[in-house]
N, C-alpha and C positions, 0 to 999 in steps of 0.2 A: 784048164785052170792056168797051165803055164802060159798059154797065150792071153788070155786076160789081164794078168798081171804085167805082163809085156805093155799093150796095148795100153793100161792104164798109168805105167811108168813114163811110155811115150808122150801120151797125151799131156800130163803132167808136165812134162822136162819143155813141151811145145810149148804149152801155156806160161811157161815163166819164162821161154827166153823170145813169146811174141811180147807179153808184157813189158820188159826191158827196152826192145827194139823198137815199138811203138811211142816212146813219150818222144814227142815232139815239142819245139820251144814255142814257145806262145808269141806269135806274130799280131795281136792285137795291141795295140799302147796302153790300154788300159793295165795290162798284166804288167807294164812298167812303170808302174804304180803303188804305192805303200799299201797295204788290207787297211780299210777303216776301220781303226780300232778304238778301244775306249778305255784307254789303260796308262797316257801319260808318255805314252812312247814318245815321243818328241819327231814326231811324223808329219808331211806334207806333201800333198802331190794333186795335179789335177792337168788334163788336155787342155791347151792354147789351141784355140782353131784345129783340134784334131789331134796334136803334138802331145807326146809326154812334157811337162815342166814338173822339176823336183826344186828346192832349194838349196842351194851350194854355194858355200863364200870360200872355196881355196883363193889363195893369193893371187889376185893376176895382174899383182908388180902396179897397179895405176890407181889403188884405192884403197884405204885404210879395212879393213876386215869387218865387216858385219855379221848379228849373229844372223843366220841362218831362219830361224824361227823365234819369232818373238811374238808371246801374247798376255797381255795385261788387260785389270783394268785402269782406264784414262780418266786420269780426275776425278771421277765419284766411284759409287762401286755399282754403278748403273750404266755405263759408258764399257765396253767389250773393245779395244785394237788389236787386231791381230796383224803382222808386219811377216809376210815371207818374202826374203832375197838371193837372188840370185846371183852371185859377180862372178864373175867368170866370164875368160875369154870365151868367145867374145860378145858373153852376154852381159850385162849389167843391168837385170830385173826386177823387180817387184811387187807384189801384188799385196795388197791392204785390204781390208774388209775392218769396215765400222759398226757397230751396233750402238746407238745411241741410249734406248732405252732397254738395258739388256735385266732381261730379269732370270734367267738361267733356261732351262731345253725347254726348246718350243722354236718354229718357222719365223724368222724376221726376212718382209720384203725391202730389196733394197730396190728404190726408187726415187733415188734423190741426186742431185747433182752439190758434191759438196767438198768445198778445201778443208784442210786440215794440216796448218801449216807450224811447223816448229816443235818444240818442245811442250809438255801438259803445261799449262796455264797461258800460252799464247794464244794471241785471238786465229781465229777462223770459223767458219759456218759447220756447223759439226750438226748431221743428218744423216742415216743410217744410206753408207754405199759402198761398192766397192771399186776399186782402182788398181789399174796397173799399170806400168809406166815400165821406157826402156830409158833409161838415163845417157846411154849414148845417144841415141839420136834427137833424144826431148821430145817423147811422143808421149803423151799421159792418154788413156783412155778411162773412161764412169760414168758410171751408171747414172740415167734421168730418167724422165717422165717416157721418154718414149724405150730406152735401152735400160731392163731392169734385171733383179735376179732374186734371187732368195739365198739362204744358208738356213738350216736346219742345226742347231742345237743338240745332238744328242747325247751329250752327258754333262754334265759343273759339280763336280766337287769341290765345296769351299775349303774341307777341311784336307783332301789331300791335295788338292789346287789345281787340277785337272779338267780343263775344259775341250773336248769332242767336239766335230761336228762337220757337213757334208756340204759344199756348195758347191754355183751356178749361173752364168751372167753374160749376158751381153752388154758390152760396154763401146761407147760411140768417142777415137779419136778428138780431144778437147780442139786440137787446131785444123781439122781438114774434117768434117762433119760428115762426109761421104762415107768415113774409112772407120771400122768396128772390128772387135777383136771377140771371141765368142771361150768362155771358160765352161769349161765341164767336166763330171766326174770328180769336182772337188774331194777332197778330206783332207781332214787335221787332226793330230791329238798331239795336245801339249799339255807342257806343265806350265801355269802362270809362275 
C-alpha cells in the first residue's frame, strides 16, 4: 500500500513538472497574430508574404500619427472602409479593404482594380478591393481581374457598432506588374 502511494505521488509530481517544462513558444507567425474575435476588441493582424503585420502608429518622428485601426461606413451606409496602418520605423504601411455594396456578414469577392482618393465625397472609382501600399518607397499593390481576394463578414452590429471579419488577397504591384504581394490569415474586429 505504501508503495502505491509512493509510486502514485511520483507519477503525479512527474506529470506536473513534464507539464510545466514542455510548453514551448509558438514559432509559427500565425500565433503572432490577434484570435479572431468578435467582440469589438479593436484588433488587426494578418501574414504579408508569410510575415506577421499587426498595426502600430508610435511615433517615428517623420509623420503626424495615425489611428491604428480605422473602420467606417463611407458615404452611404452601404459603402464598408476599413484603413489599417502601420508607421513605424521603418515601416510606413497600410492596408485598405473596401466593400462597395456592404450589406453586413456574408463573403464579398474583391476583384476590382480601384482608386479611392481623398476625403468621403471626393471623386474616385470606388469597387470592392483591397490595397496595400508602403508609403516610403511609393509601392501601392490591388487587387484586379487577374490578382483577387475575398474578406468574410463574420459579425455587424449596428447597435453596438461592431463589425468582424477575416481576409485574404493577392494583390499585383500598381508600377512594376511582375511584382505581387500575397496577404493571409486576415482578421479584424473593431468598433465603427
Amino acid at each position: 500500500m505504501k508503495n502505491s502511494i509512493t509510486h502514485i505521488l511520483l507519477l503525479t509530481l512527474f506529470t506536473i513538472l513534464s507539464a510545466g517544462s514542455c510548453k514551448k513558444e509558438c514559432t509559427d507567425p500565425i500565433c503572432q497574430l490577434p484570435p479572431a474575435t468578435q467582440t469589438g476588441a479593436n484588433t488587426m493582424g494578418c501574414l504579408i508574404n508569410g510575415k506577421p503585420w499587426l498595426p502600430d502608429t508610435r511615433d517615428n518622428g517623420s509623420m503626424p500619427r495615425l489611428m491604428p485601426i480605422s473602420v467606417s461606413l463611407w458615404q452611404t451606409p452601404t459603402q464598408l472602409y476599413c484603413r489599417f496602418y502601420r508607421q513605424r520605423d521603418p515601416d510606413n504601411q497600410a492596408v485598405r479593404i473596401f466593400i462597395k455594396n456592404f450589406v453586413g456578414v456574408g463573403t464579398y469577392i474583391m476583384d476590382s482594380t480601384s482608386s479611392l482618393i481623398g476625403f468621403p465625397g471626393t471623386t474616385g472609382v470606388l469597387k470592392n478591393h483591397f490595397n496595400f501600399s508602403e508609403l516610403n518607397t511609393r509601392m501601392e499593390y490591388v487587387t484586379n481581374v487577374t490578382y483577387k481576394g475575398e474578406v468574410t463578414i463574420t459579425t455587424y452590429n449596428e447597435v453596438l457598432r461592431i463589425v468582424s471579419g477575416t481576409f485574404s488577397f493577392k494583390a499585383q504591384n500598381i508600377n512594376a506588374t511582375a511584382d505581387s504581394v500575397v496577404i493571409s490569415n486576415g482578421r479584424f474586429d473593431s468598433k465603427m
